[in-house]
N, C-alpha and C positions, 0 to 999 in steps of 0.2 A: 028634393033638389033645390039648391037654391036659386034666386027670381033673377032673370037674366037681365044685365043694365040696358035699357034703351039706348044708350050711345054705344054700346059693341055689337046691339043687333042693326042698329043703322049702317056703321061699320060696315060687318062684316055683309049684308046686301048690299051693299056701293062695293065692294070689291066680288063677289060674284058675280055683280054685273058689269063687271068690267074687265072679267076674267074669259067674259060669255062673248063679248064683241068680234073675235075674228070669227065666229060664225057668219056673223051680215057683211065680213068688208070683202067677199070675193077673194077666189082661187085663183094665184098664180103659179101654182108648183111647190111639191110637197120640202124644198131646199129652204127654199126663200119663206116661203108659210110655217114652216117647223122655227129657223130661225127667229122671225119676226114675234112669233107666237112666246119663242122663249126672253124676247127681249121684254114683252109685257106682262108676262108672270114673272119676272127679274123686278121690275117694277114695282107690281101688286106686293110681291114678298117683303117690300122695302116699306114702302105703309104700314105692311104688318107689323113688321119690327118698332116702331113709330108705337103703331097702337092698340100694340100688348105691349107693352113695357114691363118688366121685372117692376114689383113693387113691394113694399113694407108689407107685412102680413094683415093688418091693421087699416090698408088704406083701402079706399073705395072710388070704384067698384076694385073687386078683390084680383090678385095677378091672374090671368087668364093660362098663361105659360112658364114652364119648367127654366131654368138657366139653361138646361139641356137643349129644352125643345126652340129658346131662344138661340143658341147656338147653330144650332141644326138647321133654322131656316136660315139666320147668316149666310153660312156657306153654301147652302139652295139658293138666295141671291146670287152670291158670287159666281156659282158654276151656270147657271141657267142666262148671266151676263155673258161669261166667256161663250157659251156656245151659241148667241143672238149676236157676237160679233164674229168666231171664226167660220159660222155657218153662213153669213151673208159675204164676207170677204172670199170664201169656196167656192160660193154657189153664182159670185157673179165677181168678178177681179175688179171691174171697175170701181168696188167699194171703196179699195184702195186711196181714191181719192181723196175719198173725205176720213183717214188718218194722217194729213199732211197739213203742216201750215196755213194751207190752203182753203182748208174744209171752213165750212160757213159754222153761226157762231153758234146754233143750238145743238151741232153737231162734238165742237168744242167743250159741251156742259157734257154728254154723255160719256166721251173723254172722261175730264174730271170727275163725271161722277165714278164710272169704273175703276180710276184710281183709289176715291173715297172708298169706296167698298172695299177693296182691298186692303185698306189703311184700317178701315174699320175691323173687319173680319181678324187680322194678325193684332192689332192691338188691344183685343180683346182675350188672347191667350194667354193665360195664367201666369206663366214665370215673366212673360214679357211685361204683361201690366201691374206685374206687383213693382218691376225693376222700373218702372217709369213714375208711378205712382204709388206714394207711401199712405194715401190714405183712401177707402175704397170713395170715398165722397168725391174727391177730386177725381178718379176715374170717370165717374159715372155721370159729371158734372159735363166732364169733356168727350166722352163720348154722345153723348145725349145731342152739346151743339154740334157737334159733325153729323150727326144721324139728320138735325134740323137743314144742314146744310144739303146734305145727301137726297133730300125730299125736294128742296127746289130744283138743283140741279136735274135729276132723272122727271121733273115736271116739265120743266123746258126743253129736254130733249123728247120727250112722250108727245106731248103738244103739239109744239112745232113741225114735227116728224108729220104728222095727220096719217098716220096710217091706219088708225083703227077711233081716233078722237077727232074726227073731221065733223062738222056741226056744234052750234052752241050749246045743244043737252049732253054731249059729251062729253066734251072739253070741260064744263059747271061741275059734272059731275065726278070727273077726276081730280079739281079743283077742291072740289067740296070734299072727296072722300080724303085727298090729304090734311088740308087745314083740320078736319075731324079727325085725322088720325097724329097729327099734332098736339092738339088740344085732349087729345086724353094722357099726354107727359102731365098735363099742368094736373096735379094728382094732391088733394090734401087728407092727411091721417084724421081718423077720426077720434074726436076729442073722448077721454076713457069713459067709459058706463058709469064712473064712481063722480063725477062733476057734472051738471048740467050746463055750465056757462063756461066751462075752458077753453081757452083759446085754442085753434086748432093749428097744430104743429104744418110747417112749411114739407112736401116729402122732400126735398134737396135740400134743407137746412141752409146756409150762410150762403149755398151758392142760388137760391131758388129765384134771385130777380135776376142775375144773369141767365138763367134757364129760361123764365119769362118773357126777355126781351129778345131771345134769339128767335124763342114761339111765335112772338110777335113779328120779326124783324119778317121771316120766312114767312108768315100769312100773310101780310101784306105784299110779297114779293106774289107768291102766289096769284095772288086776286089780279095784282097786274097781268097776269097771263088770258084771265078772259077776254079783252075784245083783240079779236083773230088780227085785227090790225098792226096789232109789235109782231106776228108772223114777218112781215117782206125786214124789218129792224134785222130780227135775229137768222136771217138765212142766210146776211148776206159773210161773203169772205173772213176771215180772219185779219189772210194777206192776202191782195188782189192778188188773180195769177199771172205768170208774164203770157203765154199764151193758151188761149180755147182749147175746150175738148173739142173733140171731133164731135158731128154731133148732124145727125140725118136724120131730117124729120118728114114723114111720109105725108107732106100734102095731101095728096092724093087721095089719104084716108080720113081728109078732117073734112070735107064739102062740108059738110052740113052745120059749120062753123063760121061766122060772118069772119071773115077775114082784119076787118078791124080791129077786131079784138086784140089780137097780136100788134096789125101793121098800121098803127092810129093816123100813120103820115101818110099814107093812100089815100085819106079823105080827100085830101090839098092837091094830090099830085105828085108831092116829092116822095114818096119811098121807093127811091132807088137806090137804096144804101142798107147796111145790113142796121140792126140797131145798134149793139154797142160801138156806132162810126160816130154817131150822137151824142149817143147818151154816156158814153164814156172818152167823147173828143175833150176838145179844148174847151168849148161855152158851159161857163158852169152853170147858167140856169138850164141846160140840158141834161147833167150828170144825173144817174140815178141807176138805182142796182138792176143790171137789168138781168143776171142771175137771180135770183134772187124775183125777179118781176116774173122771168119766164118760167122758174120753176112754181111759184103757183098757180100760170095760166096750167098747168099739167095737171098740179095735186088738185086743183079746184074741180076742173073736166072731168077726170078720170075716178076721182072719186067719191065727187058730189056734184055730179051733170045734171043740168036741167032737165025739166020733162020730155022737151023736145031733142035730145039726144036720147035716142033708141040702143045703139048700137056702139059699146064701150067696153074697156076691160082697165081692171085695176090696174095700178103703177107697178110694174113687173122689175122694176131693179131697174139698175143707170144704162145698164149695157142696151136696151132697147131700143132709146135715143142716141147714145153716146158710140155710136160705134157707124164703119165708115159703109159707106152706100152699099160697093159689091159684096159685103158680106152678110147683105140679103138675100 
């Protein structure tokens, strides 16, 4: 059998292990868990694609996968997206939301990436891609940067999302298994057995420094995504909305939560106003997202609580908070 390349066994343990994650993030209900579950194997599959890539017969390390079997998991992206978004929009209406104008900006990238995928998947069908493209190079030139594009986008909405990527070895590590699964596009043929000193063929030929610099453009976009800090950037709105969700938060059940955390202006005395009466009034050294602020007092609590929080359960969908008093 032949010796297996160290960067596909890298690989492919960065994607097991991150295939393996909704074991540790806690059950909320087999709707919303099936869902979610299908949104990060939708994910995972899309790296793959990334890094098994169809390759010359000749290049190294050698193609791992059939055209078939590239195909095949295409459209296992595709369907395992559709049913991580129609199973969350089922299993709790309030998802709704965030398919509107309205929805915040990392929500916006999963959007786009969903459409990618779908662009990708059908422009890949034979009579279609011969009638767009006369030459297989230029196909595969431009598929290749949409797929680079496709890897950022579905990272920013993975990320941001924090539902199974909450902490730094996570988040590096989903990081890291993309940009590695990038960087095996960058693929050179090997120069023939009959020269020792030949120069080694480019595999995209004339198009391979635009190939290069899209690799590039996307790692670096990437790497921006580790410090958790562009999180509160990209949560916030698209479009402000005109008016709040409804939105009931049971006190009652947070005692054990210093209260400032949320209501910083209790220190002084004045919070007697709701926050975005401030922070989204008129003084603009007050302005500041305060969606976007409060949804990660939530994601942070709920999913990476202190030692001293005992008694918590994972973020169970919008409906929890977002819904009105007596229909508790």
């Amino acid at each position: 059998m032949p010796r297996l390349d160290s960067r596909i066994a890298l690989l492919g343990a960065a994607l097991v292990v991150l295939l393996a994650l909704p074991a540790a993030a806690g059950f909320v209900g087999p709707a919303w868990e099936l869902s979610q579950w299908a949104g990060l194997a939708a994910a995972i599959a899309c790296i793959a694609l990334c890094g098994a890539p169809l390759r010359p017969r000749d290049a190294r390390p050698p193609t791992l996968v059939s055209l078939r079997l590239h195909t095949a998991i295409g459209w296992a992206a595709l369907i395992l997206a559709a049913l991580h978004i129609g199973g969350l929009v089922l299993s709790d209406r309030t998802v709704i939301e965030y398919l509107k104008p309205t929805a915040p900006l990392y929500q916006f990238a999963g959007i786009a990436a969903a459409l990618l995928l779908v662009l990708l998947v059908l422009l890949s069908h034979g009579p279609l891609r011969r009638r767009l493209w006369k030459s297989h190079r230029g196909f595969q030139a431009s598929h290749v940067i949409l797929a680079c594009a496709l890897a950022g986008l579905v990272a920013v909405h993975v990320i941001v999302t924090a539902r199974y990527l909450g902490g730094r070895g996570r988040r590096a590590l989903y990081v890291a298994a993309t940009i590695g699964a990038l960087l095996m596009l960058l693929r050179a043929r090997r120069p023939p057995q009959s020269t020792r000193q030949a120069p080694v063929q480019r595999v995209f030929g004339r198009h391979s420094s635009l190939i290069l610099g899209a690799v590039a453009l996307s790692a670096v976009a990437l790497a921006a995504l580790l410090p958790a800090s562009v999180d509160a950037e990209l949560r916030e709105p698209l479009i402000p909305r005109a008016s709040r969700l409804e939105l009931d938060f049971p006190h009652a059940k947070h005692g054990a939560v210093n209260c400032l955390t949320c209501h910083h202006n209790y220190a002084d005395g004045t919070g007697s106003a709701l926050c975005v009466e401030c922070h989204r009034g008129q003084r603009a050294d007050l302005r500041a997202g305060a969606e976007a602020q409060f949804h990660g007092f939530c994601f942070e609590c709920h999913r990476h609580p202190s030692a001293s929080l005992k008694e918590h359960g994972p973020v169970a969908g919008c409906h929890i908070c977002h819904r009105a008093a007596e229909t508790r």
